[in-house]
N, C-alpha and C positions, 0 to 999 in steps of 0.2 A: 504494500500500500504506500502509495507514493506521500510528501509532506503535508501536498495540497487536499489529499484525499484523508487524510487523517482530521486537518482542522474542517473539512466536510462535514464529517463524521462527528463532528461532537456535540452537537445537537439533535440528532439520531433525526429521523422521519421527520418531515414538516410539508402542510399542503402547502400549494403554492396561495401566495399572496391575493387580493381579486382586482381585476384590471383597472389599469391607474393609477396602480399605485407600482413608486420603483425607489430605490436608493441613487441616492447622489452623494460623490466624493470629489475629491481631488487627487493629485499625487504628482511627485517631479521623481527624479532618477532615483535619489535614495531611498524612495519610498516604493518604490514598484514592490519589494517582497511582500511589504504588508498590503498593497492592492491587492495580491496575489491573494493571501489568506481572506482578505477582506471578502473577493469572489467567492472563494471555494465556500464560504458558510451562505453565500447569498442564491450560491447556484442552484436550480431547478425552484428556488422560492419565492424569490425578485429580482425583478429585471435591476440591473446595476448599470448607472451612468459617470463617468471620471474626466474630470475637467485636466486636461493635458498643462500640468507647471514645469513642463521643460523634462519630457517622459523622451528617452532615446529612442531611435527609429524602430531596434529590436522589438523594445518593448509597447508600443504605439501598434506595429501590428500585431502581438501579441494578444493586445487589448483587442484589436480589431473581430477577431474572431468570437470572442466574448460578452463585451459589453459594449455599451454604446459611448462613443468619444464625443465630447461635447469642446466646442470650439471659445476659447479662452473671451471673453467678452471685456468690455473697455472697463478697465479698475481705477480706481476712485484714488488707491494710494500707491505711486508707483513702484520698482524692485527696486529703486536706490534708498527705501527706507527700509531696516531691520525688520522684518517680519513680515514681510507685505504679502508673501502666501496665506499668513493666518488673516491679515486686515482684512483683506479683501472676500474674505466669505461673504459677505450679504450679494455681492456684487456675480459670485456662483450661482446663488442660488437664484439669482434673477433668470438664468437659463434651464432653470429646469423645466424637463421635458413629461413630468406626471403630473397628473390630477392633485396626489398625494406624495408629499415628499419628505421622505426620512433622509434627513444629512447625517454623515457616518464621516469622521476621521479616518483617514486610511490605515492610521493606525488601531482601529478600533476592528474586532473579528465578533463574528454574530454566534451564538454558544445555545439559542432560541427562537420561539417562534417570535417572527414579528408580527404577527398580524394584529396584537392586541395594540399596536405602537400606529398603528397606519386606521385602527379605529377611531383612536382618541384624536387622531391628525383630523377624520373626517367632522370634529365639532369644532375645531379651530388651531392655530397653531398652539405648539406642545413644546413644553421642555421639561427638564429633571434638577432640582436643588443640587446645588455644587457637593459634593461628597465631606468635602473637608473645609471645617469653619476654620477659615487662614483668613485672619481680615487684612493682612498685607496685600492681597486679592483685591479689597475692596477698594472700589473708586474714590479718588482725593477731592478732597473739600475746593479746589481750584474751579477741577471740571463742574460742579452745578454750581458754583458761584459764576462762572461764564455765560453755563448751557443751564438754566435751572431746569428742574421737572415740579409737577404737582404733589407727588408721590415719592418718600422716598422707602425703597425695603431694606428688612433688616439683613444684617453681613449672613443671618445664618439661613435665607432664602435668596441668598444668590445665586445665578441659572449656570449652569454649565454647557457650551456651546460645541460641546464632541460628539452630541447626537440632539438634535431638534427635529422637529416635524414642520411644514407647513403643506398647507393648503394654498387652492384659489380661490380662496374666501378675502373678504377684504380683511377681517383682523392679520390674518398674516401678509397681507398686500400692505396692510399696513406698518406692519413690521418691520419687512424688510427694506421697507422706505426710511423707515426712521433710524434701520442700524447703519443701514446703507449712507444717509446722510449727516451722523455725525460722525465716521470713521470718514467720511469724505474730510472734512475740519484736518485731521491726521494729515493726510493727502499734502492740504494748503500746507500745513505746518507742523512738522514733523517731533517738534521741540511738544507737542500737547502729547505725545503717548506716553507721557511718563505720569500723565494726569488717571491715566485707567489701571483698575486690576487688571492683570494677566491680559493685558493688548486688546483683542477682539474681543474677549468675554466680558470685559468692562465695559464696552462699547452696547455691544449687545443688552447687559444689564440695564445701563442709561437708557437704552430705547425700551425696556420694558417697564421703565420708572416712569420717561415720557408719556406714554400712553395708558397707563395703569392699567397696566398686563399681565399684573403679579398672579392671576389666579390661573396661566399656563403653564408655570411652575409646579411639578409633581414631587409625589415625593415616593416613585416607582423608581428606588434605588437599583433592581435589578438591570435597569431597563441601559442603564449605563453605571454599569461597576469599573472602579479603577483597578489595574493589574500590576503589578510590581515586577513577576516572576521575571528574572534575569535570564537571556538567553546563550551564558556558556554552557558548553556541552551538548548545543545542535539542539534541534527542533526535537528531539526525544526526550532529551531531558529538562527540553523545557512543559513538554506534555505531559509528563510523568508530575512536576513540581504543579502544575494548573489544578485552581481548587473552584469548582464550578458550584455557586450554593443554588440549591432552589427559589427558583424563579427571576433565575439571571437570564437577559437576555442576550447583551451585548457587551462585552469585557473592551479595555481601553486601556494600551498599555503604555502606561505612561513613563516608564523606565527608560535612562538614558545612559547609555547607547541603545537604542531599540533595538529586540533580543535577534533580531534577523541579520542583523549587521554584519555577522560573521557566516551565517549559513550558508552562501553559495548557491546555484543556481536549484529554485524550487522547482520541483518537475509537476505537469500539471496532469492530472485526469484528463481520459479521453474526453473528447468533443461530442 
């Protein structure tokens, strides 16, 4: 059983998702292995969409046979600022191509069913309380002293932005207008991202402060669990060390070096 066929496998049987609905990700060169995994848990269950951040030709057709390449759309902050692949999420998700859309880090592997995640999508967009109350996280008194909101939430219902849901409903049209345009503010002046928690998640939070959106904040910890497990000793012994609790859906492995860094080429399941 090949790598890819293993993290397949770890969420045993799943029906497939119901039409419209599909995941969307990203990914540039170093991150292909965990697309890679990323697919193998999405296959035969949801269709999978990956916005191309500088993917090699290899891997671009690769992808081709697979999932759907979605073509890089005009960003709000450009790559001469530090982190502009994570900025520029709202600015992704402006092209997705489903009804219903689950964003997934490519670092993030699916370990369950989604269908309960692309439900909750259908009454409006969706997220998950941040796992860990770090208020160094939380957004600086600068940013709403500039940009104020009506609403402010507390550090320990701040949203986590490695797995969201939206819809084409307005609340999420509305959304992603609002993350989209104060991460744009970043864009003009690069000197304000030191005004948010954790870059884009900051950003994203502001926009759910803006419009008092706090009640799309869940607190379905499964549904995006953070992963620690270290990846020496090859994709075996990082499977072996994986501790899957019930009613986890999506693992996120937040570990750095990400544990694929040394693995070498993943081989994938037939087509």
């Amino acid at each position: 059983m090949s790598v890819l066929e293993r993290f397949r496998a770890l969420a045993g049987g799943r029906a497939p998702v119901e039409a419209g609905c599909g995941v969307v990700t990203a990914a540039d060169e170093g991150f292909f292995p965990g697309l890679q995994i990323l697919w193998a848990g999405c296959q035969d269950h949801v269709p999978l969409a990956v916005i191309d951040l500088g993917l090699s030709a290899a891997q671009r057709a690769w992808c081709a046979d697979r999932m759907q390449l979605l073509q890089m759309p005009p960003l709000v902050v450009p790559p001469t600022v530090p982190r502009w692949q994570a900025w520029n999420k709202a600015c992704y998700l402006r092209v997705r191509p489903f009804e219903r859309t689950l964003w997934l880090d490519s670092d993030c592997f699916v370990v369950g069913d989604l269908r309960p995640l692309f439900t909750r999508i259908g009454q409006g967009p969706m997220g998950v309380v941040q796992p860990f109350k770090v208020h160094t996280w939380v957004n600086k008194e600068e940013l709403y002293q500039r940009y104020p909101v009506p609403t402010r939430i507390s550090p320990e219902r701040t949203i986590t932005n490695g797995v969201l849901g939206f819809g084409q409903d307005p609340r999420s049209c509305a959304l992603l207008s609002a993350w989209e345009g104060i991460t744009a503010e970043v864009g003009k002046d690069p000197a304000l991202q030191d005004w948010f928690g954790w870059w884009d998640e900051g950003a994203l939070h502001w926009a759910v402060e803006k419009l008092e959106y706090a009640d799309l904040v869940g607190e379905e910890r499964g549904w995006h669990r953070f992963c620690f497990v270290p990846g020496r000793g090859g994709p075996d012994a990082f499977l072996s060390r994986l501790k899957i609790r019930p009613g986890d859906v999506v693992l996120h492995t937040m570990i750095r070096p990400k544990p694929w860094r040394d693995w070498g080429v993943l081989d994938a399941p037939p087509l």
